[in-house]
N, C-alpha and C positions, 0 to 999 in steps of 0.2 A: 314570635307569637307563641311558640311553644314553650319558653321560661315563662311567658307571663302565664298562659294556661294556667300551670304547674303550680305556679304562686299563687293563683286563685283558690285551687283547688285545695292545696295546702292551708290556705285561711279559712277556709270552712271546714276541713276536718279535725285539725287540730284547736280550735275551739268545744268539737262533740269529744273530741278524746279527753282535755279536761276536765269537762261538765260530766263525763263517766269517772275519772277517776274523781273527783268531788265527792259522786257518789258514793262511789264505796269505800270511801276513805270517813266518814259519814257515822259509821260504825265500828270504828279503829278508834282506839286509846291512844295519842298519841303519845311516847314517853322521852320523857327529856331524855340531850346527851349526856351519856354517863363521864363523870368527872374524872378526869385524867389520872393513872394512878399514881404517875411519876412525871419527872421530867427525865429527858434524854439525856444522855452526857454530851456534853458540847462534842462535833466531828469536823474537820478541819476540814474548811471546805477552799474552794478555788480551782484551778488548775496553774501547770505551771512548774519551774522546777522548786519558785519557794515555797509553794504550797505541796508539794511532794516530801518537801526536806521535810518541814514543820510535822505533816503526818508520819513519817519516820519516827521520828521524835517521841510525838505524842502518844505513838501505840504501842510505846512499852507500858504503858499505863493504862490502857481503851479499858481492860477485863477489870481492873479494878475501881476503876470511874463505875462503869455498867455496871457492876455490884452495887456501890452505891447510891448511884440515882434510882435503883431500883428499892432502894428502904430508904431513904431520905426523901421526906417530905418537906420537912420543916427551915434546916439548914441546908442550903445552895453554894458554900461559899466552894464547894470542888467544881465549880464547875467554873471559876475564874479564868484560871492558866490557860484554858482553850477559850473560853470566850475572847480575851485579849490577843491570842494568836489570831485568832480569827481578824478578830480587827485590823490587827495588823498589815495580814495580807492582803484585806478590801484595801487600805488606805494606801501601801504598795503600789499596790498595782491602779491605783487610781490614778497616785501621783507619777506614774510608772517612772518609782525609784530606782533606785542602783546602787549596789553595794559598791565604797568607797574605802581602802587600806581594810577590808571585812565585816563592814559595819552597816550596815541603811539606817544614814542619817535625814530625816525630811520631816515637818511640821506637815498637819491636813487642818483649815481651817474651815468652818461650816459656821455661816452666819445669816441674818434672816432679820426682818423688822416684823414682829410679830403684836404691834399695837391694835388692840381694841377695845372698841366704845361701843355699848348698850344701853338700852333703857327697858321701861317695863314695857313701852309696846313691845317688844321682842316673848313677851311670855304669851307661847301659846293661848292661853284663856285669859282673856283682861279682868273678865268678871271676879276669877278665881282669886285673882292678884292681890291684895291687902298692903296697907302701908305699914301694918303693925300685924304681926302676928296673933297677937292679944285679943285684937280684930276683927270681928269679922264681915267687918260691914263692907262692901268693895272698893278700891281705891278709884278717887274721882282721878279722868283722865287729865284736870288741867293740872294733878301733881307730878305731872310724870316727868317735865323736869326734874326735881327735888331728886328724883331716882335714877340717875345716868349713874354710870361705871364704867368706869375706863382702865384702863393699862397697860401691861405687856411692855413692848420696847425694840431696842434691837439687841436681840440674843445672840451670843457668839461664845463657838465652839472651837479649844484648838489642842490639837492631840501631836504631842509631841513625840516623835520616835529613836532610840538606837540600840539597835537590835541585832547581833550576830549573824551574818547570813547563814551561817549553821544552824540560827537557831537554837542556840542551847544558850543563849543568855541574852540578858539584854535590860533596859527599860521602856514605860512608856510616862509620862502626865500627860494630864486632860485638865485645862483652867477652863470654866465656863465665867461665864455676867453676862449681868442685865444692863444695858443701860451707862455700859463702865464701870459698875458695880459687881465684885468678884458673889458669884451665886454656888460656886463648886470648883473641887480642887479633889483630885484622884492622883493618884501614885504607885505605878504597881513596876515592882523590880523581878527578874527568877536567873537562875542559874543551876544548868545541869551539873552534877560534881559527881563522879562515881557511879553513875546509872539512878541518881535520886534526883528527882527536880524542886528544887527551895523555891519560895516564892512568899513575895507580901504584898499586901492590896492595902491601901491607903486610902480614905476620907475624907474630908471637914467633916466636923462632926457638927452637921448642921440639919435643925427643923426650921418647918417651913406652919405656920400654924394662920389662923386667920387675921392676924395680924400685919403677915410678914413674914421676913427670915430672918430667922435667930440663930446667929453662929456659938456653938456652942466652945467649951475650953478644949481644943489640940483635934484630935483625929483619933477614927476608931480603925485600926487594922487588922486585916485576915491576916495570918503568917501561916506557913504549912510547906508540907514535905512531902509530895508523893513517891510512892515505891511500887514496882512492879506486884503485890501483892497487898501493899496496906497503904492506908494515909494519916495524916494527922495535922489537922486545923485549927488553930485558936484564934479569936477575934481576942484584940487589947483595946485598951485605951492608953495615947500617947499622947504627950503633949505638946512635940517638937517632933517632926522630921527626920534630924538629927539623933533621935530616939531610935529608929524603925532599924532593927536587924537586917543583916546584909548577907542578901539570898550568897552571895557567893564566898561569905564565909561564916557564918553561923554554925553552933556547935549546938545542935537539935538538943538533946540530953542536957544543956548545960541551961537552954533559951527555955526549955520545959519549968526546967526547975526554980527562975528564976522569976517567973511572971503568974498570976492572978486572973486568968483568962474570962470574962464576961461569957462566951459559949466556946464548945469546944468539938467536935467530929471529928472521931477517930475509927477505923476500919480495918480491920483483919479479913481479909481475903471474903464475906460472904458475911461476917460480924460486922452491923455497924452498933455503934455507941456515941449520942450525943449531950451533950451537957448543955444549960440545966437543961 
């Protein structure tokens, strides 16, 4: 008898405490959330000792990520290398891998039947509805066949891993489709070498417009070098795979000079500089 009391009582007071704060809230402005200034730098999350290693790793770098994500708004492509660790270690530890001859070799597959079907009864206000925008006269409800929509399918996800248990080198791909039909393809390679971490992030370079999907010609790639004090980023356009610089031997000075970079983010210690 005494929790129910308590519950009663509880429901008539905290309805007056509302209805009081209602009120004075009444005469309050209320003002939107202020927009984020920055984004974080990716932090390597988990526990564990691979996710222990990984954060070793990655916090030769921390001070100069946080520099950067602190004036980068526009360009995010520094925040890959830890993004994709990250992933890593979820997919790890999901599939609770294990490093074989010093490797963690394991696929993670994520797939789902995501088909749906609507019509216009599904719009809130029927009245508002129109068969033609041009229109504005309401649409009769016996057209509402004429206006189903369907889609979707079964989507499938497969991220494929092998990656150093040190963590200092490694790859990842990710093939996505619809339906049996390839909808996305990612590629991302790195390798620590002398206290520098190389790395390239990989594409289809594909839009997606009202149409459909339009794969367009090769892949667009990040490539970049982080340093305990500076980085440097450039997006290409490739055409082949076979094209893409190889984090664990690439000659920075020599890949600079030879490529036409689409954008670029480069960073001195608290200096950042983006192109265009």
């Amino acid at each position: 008898m005494r929790k129910f009391s308590l519950l009663c009582l509880l429901l008539i007071i905290i309805p007056l405490l509302l209805a009081a704060c209602g009120k004075k809230e009444e005469a309050v402005d209320i003002l939107p959330s202020p927009t984020p200034e920055h984004l974080e730098a990716p932090i390597i999350q988990g526990e564990g000792s691979l996710a222990e290693t990984a954060r070793n790793v990655m916090s030769v770098y921390a001070d100069e990520l946080n520099a950067v994500a602190v004036r980068s708004l526009d360009n995010l492509t520094y925040t890959i290398p830890g993004n994709v660790i990250n992933q890593f270690i979820q997919d790890a530890q999901s599939a609770n891998a294990e490093p074989t001859e010093g490797y963690y070799r394991f696929s993670w597959t994520q797939r789902g039947d995501y088909t749906y079907e609507t019509t216009v009864d599904d719009a809130p206000e029927i009245d508002a509805v129109t068969p033609d925008p041009r229109d504005e006269a309401p649409m009769d409800n016996q057209l509402n066949g004429d206006y189903e929509v369907s889609g979707g399918g079964l989507f499938e996800r497969v991220r494929s891993y092998e990656f150093a248990e040190t963590v200092t080198r490694g790859r990842m791909e990710i093939s996505d489709s619809l339906n049996g039909e390839v909808t996305g393809h990612e590629y991302f390679a790195f390798s620590v070498r002398d206290g520098l971490l190389y790395f390239v992030d990989a594409t289809l370079n594909i839009i997606i417009d009202e149409s459909g999907l339009h794969e367009q010609d090769g892949f667009i790639a990040a490539v970049g070098v982080l340093r305990q004090d500076s980085l440097d980023i450039l997006e290409c356009a490739y055409a082949d795979p076979a094209q893409f610089p190889d984090p664990a031997k690439v000659n920075w000075s020599e890949f600079v000079a030879s490529v036409d970079p689409i954008t670029r983010l480069s960073a001195q210690g608290e200096n950042v500089s983006i192109f265009p």
